[in-house]
C-alpha positions as CSV (number, residue, x, y, z in Angstrom):
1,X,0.0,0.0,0.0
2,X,2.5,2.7,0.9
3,X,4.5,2.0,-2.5
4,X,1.1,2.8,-4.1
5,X,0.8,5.6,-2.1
6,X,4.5,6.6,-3.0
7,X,4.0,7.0,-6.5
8,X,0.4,8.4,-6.1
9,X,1.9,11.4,-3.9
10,X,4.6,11.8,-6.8
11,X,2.5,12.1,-9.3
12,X,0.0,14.5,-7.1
13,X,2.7,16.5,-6.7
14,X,3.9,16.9,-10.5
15,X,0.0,17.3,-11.4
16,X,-0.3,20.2,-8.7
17,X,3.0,21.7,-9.7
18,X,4.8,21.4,-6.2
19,X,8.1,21.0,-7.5
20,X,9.7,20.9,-3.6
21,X,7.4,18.2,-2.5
22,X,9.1,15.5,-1.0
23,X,6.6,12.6,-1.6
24,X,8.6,10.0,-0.2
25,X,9.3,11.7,3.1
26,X,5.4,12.6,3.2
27,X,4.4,8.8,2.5
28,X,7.0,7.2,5.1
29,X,6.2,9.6,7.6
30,X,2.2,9.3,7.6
31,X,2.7,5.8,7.7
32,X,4.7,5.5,10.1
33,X,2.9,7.3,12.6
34,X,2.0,5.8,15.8
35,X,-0.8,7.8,16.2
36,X,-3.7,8.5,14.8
37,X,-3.2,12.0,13.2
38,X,-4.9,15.3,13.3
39,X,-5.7,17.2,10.0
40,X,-3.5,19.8,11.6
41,X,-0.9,17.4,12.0
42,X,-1.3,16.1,8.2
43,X,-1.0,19.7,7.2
44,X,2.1,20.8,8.9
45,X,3.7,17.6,7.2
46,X,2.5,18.1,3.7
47,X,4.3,21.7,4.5
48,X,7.5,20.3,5.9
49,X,7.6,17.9,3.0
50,X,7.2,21.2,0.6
51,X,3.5,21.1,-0.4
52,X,0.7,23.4,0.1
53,X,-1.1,22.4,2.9
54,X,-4.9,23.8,1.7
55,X,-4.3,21.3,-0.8
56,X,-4.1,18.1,1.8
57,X,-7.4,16.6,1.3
58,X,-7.1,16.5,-2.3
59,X,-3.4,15.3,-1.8
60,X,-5.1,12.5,0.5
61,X,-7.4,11.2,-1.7
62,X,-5.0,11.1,-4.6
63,X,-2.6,8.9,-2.5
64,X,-5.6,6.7,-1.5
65,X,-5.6,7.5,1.9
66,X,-8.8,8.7,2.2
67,X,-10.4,5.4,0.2
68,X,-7.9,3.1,2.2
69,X,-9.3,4.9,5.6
70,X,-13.0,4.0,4.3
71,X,-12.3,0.3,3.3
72,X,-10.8,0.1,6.9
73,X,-13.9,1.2,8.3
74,X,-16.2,-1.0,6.7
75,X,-14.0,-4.4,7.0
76,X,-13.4,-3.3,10.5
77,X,-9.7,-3.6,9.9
78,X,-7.7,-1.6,12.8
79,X,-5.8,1.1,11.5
80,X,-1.8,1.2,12.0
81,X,-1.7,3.5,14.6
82,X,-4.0,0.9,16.5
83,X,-2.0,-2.1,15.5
């Protein structure tokens, strides 16, 4: 999943014309989190990665985040942070 989000959050980024964002620091850091995190959280790490951060829903959903959240949620699968 998070080599699928990988190249997703590339292509997001090429698409939206961030030409800073680090997509690979982005993906490896949400993932990795331990905790379940904020939208302001999500936001100050699409900044630090070098996106714009009014753009992280959309950035979300492109990388399947927001579809993988859902799919969770109906399987009743726990999510990482839970795991």
């Amino acid at each position: 999943m998070e080599d699928v989000a990988l190249e997703r959050a590339a292509e997001a980024a090429i698409r939206r014309a961030w030409a800073m964002f680090n997509a690979h620091r982005f993906v490896d850091e949400l993932y990795g989190m331990s905790f379940e995190p904020s939208e302001s959280v999500v936001k100050a790490l699409v900044a630090r990665c070098g996106g714009t951060s009014d753009c992280t829903f959309d950035l979300l959903k492109d990388i399947g985040v927001v579809e993988q959240s859902w799919r969770m949620l109906r399987e009743g699968v726990a999510p990482p942070w839970l795991q």
